[in-house]
C-alpha positions in Angstrom: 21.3 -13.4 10.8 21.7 -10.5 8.5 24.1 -7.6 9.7 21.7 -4.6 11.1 22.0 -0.9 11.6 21.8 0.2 14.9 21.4 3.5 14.7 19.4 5.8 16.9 18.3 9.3 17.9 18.6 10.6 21.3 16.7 13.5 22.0 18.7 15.5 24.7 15.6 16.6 28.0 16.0 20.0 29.6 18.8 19.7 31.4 20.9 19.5 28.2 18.6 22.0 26.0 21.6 24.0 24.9 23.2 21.2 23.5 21.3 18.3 21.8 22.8 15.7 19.9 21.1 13.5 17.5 22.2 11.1 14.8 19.4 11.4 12.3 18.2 7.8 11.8 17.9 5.3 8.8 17.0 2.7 11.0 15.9 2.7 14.6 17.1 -0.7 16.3 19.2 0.2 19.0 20.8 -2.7 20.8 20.7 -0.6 24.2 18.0 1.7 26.3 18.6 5.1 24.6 17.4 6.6 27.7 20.5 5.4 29.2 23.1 7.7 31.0 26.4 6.5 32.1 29.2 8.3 34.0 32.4 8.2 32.8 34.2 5.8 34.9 30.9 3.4 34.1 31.8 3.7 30.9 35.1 2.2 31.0 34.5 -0.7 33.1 30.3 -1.7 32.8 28.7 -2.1 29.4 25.5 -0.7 29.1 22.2 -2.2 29.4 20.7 -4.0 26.7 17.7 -4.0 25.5 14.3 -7.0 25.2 14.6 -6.9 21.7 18.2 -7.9 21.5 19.4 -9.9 24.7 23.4 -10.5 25.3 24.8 -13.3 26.5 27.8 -11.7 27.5 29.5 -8.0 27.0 32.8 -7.6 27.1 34.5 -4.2 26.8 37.4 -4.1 24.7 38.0 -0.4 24.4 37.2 3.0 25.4 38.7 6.1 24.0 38.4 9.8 23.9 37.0 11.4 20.6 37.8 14.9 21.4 35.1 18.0 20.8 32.8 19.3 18.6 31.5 23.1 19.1 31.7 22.0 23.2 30.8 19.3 23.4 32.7 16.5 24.1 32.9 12.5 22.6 33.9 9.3 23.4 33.8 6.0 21.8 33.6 2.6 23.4 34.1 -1.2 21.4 32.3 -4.0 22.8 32.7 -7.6 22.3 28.9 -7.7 22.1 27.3 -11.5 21.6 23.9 -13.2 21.8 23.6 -16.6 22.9 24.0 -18.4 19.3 27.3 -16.4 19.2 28.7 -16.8 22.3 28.2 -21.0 21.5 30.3 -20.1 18.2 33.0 -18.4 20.0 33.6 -21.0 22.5 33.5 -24.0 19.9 35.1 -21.8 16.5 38.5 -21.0 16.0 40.6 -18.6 17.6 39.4 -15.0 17.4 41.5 -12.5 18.8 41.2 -8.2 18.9 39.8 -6.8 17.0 37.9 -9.5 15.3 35.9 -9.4 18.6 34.8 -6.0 18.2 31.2 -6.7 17.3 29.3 -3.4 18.8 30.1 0.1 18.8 28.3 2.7 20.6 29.2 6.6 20.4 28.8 9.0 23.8 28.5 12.7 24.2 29.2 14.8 27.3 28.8 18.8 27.7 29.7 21.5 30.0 26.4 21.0 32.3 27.5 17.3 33.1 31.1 16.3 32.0 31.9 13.4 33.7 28.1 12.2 32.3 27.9 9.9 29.1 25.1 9.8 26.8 24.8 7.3 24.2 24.0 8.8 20.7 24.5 6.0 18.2 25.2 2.2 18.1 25.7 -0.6 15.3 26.3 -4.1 15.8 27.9 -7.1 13.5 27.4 -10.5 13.6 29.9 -12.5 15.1 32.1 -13.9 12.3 31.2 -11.5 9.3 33.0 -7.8 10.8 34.3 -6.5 13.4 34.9 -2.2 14.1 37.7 -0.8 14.6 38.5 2.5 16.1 36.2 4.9 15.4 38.0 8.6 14.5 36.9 12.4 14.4 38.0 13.9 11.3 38.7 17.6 10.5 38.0 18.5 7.5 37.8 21.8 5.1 34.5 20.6 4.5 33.6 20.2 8.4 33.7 17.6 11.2 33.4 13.7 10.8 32.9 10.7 12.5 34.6 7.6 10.6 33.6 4.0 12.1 35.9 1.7 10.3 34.0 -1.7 9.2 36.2 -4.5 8.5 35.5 -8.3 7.5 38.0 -11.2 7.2 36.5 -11.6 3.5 36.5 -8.9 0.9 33.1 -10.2 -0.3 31.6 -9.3 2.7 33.1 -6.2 3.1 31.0 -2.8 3.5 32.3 0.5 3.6 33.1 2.3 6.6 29.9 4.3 8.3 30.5 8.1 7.6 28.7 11.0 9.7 28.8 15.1 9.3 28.2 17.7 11.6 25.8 20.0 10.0 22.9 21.7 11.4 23.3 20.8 15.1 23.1 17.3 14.0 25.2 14.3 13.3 24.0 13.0 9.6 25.3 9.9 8.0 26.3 10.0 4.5 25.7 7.5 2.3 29.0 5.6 1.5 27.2 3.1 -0.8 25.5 4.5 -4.1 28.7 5.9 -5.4 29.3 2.2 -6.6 26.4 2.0 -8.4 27.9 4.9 -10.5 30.7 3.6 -10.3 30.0 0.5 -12.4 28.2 2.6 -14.8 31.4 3.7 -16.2 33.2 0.7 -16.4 33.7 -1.1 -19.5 31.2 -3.5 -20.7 32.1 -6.9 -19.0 33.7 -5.3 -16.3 32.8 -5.0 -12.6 34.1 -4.2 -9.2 33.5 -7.3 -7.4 33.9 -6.4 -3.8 33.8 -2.9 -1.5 36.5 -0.8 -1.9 38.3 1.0 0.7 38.0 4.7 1.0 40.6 7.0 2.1 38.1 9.6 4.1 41.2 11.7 5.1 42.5 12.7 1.4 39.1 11.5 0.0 40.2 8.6 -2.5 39.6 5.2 -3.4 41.2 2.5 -5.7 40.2 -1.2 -6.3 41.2 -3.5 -9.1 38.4 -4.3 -11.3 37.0 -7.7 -12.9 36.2 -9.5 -16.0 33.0 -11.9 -15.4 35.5 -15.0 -16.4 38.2 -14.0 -14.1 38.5 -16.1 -10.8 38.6 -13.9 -7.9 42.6 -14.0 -7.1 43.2 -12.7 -10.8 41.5 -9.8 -12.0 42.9 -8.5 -15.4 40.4 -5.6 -16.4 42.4 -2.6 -15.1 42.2 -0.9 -11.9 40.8 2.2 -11.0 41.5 5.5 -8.9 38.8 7.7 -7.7 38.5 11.5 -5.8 35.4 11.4 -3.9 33.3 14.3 -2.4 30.3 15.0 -0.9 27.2 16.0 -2.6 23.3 16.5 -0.5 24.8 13.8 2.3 26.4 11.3 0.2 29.6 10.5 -1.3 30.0 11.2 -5.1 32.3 10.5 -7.9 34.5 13.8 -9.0 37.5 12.4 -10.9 38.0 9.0 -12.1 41.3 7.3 -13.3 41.1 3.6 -15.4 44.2 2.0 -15.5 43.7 -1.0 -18.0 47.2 -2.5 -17.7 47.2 -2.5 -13.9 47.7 -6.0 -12.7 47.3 -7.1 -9.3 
């Protein structure tokens, strides 16, 4: 079962027409009833409802935190131990998994002045159980504007992707693509040499490093460099500005 997006708009009705929030979409999958509204001691005890298209077998909440604001309007975050009934079979019969390696759903919430203690969902994204887990997701300030991070994590570095990556621009919540500066990446690399898994970025000082690989080198031993690179953000996605090979870095 491949790893989905779960990404959706919500559309705010009258009663919250001076302050509508919307993730514009790449994929829309969500894994609960976008029409759903929660209040905010719901949200801390009661996951929300899923819905047909992707049943639970159980939902577990393992965290609910406070995001802080955004031009008045306020966020939350909640992490759900989120799994189908294939999963839920794995879990009881695989090894030990403990937090946060249970984190397997993440689903963001707004509230605003005309219903504060009132949750909205606005976004969601799910893993499979076994491949990733979230962590905590984090509102960034930034010259550039505001941020949402959601930290994606994986037990393997070969199934690692990079963290999901939103701006606020235009009344909106857009995700920038954290992906395609890879490809670019490998264009400048020297021939016979490749970056073999996802690096991690740095979103708060905007860098990134990873070691980099010959195609005879076994995984634990690269010995083509490493490199160091300053990211920015370019028409909503993440682009190479400065780029530093080290070929005598060893790991």
């Amino acid at each position: 079962m491949k790893r989905i997006l779960l990404i959706f708009c919500l559309i705010a009705g009258s009663a919250f027409a001076q302050s509508k929030v919307h993730v514009v979409p790449e994929t829309d999958y969500p894994i609960i009833d976008r029409t759903s509204a929660i209040t905010l001691a719901q949200a801390r005890s009661q996951c929300l409802p899923p819905t047909e298209a992707d049943p639970v077998a159980r939902c577990t909440i393992k965290k609910f935190g406070d995001l802080g604001s955004v031009e008045g309007v306020n966020y939350f975050y909640v992490l759900y131990e989120w799994l189908d009934q294939n999963e839920l079979n794995d879990y009881k019969t695989d090894r030990m998994v403990r937090y946060p390696q249970t984190n397997t759903a993440v689903v963001l919430f707004y509230s605003d002045s005309t219903g504060p203690n009132m949750l909205h969902p606005f976004f969601s994204d799910r893993n499979d159980f076994g491949t990733g887990w979230f962590e905590e997701p984090k509102l960034l300030h930034r010259a550039e504007g505001m941020f949402f991070q959601i930290p994606h994590r994986a037990s393997s570095s070969a199934e690692s992707e990079p963290d999901m990556l939103m701006v606020w621009r235009d009344e909106s919540w857009r995700i920038i693509d954290t992906q395609s500066w890879l490809e670019n990446l490998q264009t400048r690399l020297p021939q016979g040499c490749s970056v073999i898994h996802t690096p991690v970025i740095n979103f708060t000082d905007m860098t990134s490093a990873t070691m980099v690989w010959k195609s005879s080198d076994d995984h634990c031993c690269p010995t083509c460099g490493k490199i160091f690179a300053t990211l920015g953000i370019q028409e909503e996605r993440l682009v190479i500005q400065g780029l530093r090979y080290d070929v005598k870095a060893v790991k």
